[in-house]
Every structure is written in structure tokens, then in C-alpha cells.
C-alpha positions in Angstrom: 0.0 0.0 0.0 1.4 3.4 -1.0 2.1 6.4 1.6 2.2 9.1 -0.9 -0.6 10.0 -3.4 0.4 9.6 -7.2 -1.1 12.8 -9.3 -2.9 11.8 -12.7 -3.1 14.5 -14.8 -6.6 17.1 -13.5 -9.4 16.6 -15.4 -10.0 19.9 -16.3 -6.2 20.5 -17.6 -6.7 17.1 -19.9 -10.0 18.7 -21.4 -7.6 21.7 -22.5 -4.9 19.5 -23.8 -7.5 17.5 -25.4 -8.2 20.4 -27.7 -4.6 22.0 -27.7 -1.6 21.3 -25.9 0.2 23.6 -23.7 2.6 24.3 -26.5 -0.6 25.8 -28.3 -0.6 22.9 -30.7 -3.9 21.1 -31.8 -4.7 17.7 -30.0 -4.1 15.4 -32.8 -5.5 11.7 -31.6 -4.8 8.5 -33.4 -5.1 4.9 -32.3 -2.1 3.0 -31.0 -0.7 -0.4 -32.7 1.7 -0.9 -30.1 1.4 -0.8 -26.2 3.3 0.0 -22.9 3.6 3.7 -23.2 2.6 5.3 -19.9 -0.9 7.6 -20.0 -0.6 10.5 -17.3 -4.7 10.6 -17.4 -5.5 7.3 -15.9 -1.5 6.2 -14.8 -1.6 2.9 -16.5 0.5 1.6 -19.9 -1.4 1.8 -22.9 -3.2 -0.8 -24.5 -3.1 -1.0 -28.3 -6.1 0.1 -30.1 -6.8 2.3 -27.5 -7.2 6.0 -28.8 -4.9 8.6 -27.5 -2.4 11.8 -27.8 0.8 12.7 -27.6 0.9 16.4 -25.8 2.8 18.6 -24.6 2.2 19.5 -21.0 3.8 22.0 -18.6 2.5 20.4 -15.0 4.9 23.1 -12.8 2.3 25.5 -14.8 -0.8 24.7 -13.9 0.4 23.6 -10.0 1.9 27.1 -10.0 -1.3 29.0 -11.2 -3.3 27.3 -8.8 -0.9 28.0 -6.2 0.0 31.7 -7.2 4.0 30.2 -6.9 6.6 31.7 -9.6 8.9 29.0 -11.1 9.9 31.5 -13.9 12.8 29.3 -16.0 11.6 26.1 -14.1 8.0 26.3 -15.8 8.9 23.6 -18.9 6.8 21.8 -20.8 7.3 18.3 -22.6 5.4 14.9 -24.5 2.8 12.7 -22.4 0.6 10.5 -23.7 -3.4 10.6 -22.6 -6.2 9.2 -24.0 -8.0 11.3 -26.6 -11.1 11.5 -24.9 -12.1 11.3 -21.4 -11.5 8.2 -19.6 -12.2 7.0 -15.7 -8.8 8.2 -14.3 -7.1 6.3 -12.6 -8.3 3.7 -9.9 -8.8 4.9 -6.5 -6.0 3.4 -4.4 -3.9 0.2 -6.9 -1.7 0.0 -3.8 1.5 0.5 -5.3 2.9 3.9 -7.9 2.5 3.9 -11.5 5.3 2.8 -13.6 6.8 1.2 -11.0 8.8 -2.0 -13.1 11.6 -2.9 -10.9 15.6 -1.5 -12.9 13.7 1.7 -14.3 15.4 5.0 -13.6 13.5 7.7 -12.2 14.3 11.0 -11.3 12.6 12.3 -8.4 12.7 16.7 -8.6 11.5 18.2 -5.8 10.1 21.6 -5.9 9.7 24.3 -3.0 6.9 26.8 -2.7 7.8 28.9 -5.2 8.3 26.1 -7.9 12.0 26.2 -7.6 14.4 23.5 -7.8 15.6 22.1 -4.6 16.8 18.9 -5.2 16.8 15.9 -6.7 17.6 12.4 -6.1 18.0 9.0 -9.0 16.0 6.3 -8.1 16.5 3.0 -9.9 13.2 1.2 -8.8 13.8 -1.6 -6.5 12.5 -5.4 -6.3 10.1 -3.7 -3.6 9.3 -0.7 -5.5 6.4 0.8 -3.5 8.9 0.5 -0.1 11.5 2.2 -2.4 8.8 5.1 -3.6 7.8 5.6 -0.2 11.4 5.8 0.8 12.2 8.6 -1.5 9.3 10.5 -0.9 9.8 10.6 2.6 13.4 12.2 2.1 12.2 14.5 0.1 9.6 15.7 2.4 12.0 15.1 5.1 13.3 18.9 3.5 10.4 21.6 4.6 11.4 23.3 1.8 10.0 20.8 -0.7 6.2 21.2 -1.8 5.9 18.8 -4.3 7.8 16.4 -6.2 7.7 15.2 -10.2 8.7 12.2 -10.8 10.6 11.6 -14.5 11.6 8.7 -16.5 15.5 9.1 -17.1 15.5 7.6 -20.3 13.7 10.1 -22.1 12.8 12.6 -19.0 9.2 12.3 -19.1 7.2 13.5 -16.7 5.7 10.4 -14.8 3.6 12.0 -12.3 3.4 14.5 -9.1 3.5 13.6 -5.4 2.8 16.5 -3.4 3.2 17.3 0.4 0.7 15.3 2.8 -1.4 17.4 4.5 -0.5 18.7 8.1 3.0 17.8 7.4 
């Protein structure tokens, strides 16, 4: 069972990005052949057939405006994959973190306040990967500086998904 809360994608920011992406390019869906690539709407691998977009999304952004925070050069934007029309999200408690296979790199940014860079730490998922998540999301909250943290694919720097500080702590 997971500690820390894994952020899909808001449904309201994916209703945007389903018309045009945060690089203000058109939503341009198509149907997969192949499978495995990771949707950040419902945090699961992609089935083929399934109908989806490739977009580019700036989540520092849209945490930020709802925030009021200023992560001026920090705001970037790159490629996920969702599906191209709504979908159930993702289910409400798996038990373990999305993308979790066991030798994948991650990077885990953590972000203060502001949206600022504050640290960072590789993660190569272990045998026990939800122990290993929780682990590195308890360091990085460990820091009272850190607000929320994104967690990226290494091989290509995707953005995976967001954890953000528990409540209260």
C-alpha cells in the first residue's frame, strides 16, 4: 500500500490539452498499434487500439497558477501520452505507484513553494518498489522546503507523475 498520493493529470487541464496542448498545438489523436507507453490521465501503460495523444504539457504551470507560486525558468513543458477523450482516471487506491517496473530509472525533482528546484535524487526502482517510492518520498519531504515532487523517466525525461506534500506535514 502506498504512503504518498500519485497525481494523474486534472481533469480539467486534460479537457484543455484534449483540444490543444500547452505548447498551443492542436490535440491530434490516433489509435495505438503498439502498447506500454505510460498515459498520465489514468496512470496505467497503454493498451493498443486504444485511442490517444501525444501532448505537450507543462505540469509546474498549472500547480503554479493554482498556487500563485513563480517558477519563472523552471515552468517547462514536454510529450505525455493521454487518451484522446475522457477516460475513468485512474483507480482509486492500486496499492503500489504507477510505472513502477523494478531496474527503471527515475528521477525524483522536488520543488519548494515557489516552484523552484531544490533537489533531486536517481531512483533505480527496486525489487520492492512501492517500499523504495515511499522511501524517496519521505526524504524528500523530510526537507520543509519541498512542496511537491515530479517524478521523471531518465530515459527520455518524461514526466511520470506528481506527489505532493501530505497534508499537516
Amino acid at each position: 500500500m502506498t504512503t504518498y498520493t500519485a497525481r494523474p493529470i486534472e481533469p480539467t487541464a486534460l479537457a484543455r490539452l484534449r483540444v490543444v496542448d500547452d505548447a498551443g498545438q492542436p490535440c491530434v489523436p490516433y489509435t495505438a498499434t503498439e502498447g506500454g507507453s505510460p498515459l498520465r490521465c489514468c496512470l496505467r501503460a497503454v493498451a493498443p487500439g486504444e485511442r490517444i495523444a501525444l501532448v505537450s504539457y507543462a505540469p509546474l504551470r498549472r500547480w503554479a497558477a493554482a498556487t500563485g507560486a513563480r517558477p519563472g525558468a523552471y515552468d517547462e513543458q514536454g510529450p505525455v501520452f493521454i487518451h484522446a477523450e475522457e477516460c475513468a482516471g485512474p483507480p482509486a487506491d492500486s496499492g503500489a505507484y504507477p510505472f513502477d517496473r523494478p531496474g527503471a530509472l527515475r528521477t525524483l525533482r522536488r520543488y519548494d513553494s515557489e516552484g523552484r528546484i531544490v533537489g533531486g535524487r536517481l531512483l533505480e526502482i527496486p525489487a520492492e518498489a512501492t517500499e523504495g517510492f515511499d522511501k524517496a518520498f519521505a526524504e524528500a519531504f523530510a526537507d520543509p522546503r519541498v512542496a511537491l515532487v515530479h517524478v521523471r523517466a531518465v530515459e527520455y525525461g518524461c514526466f511520470q507523475f506528481e506527489v505532493r506534500r501530505p497534508q499537516g506535514s
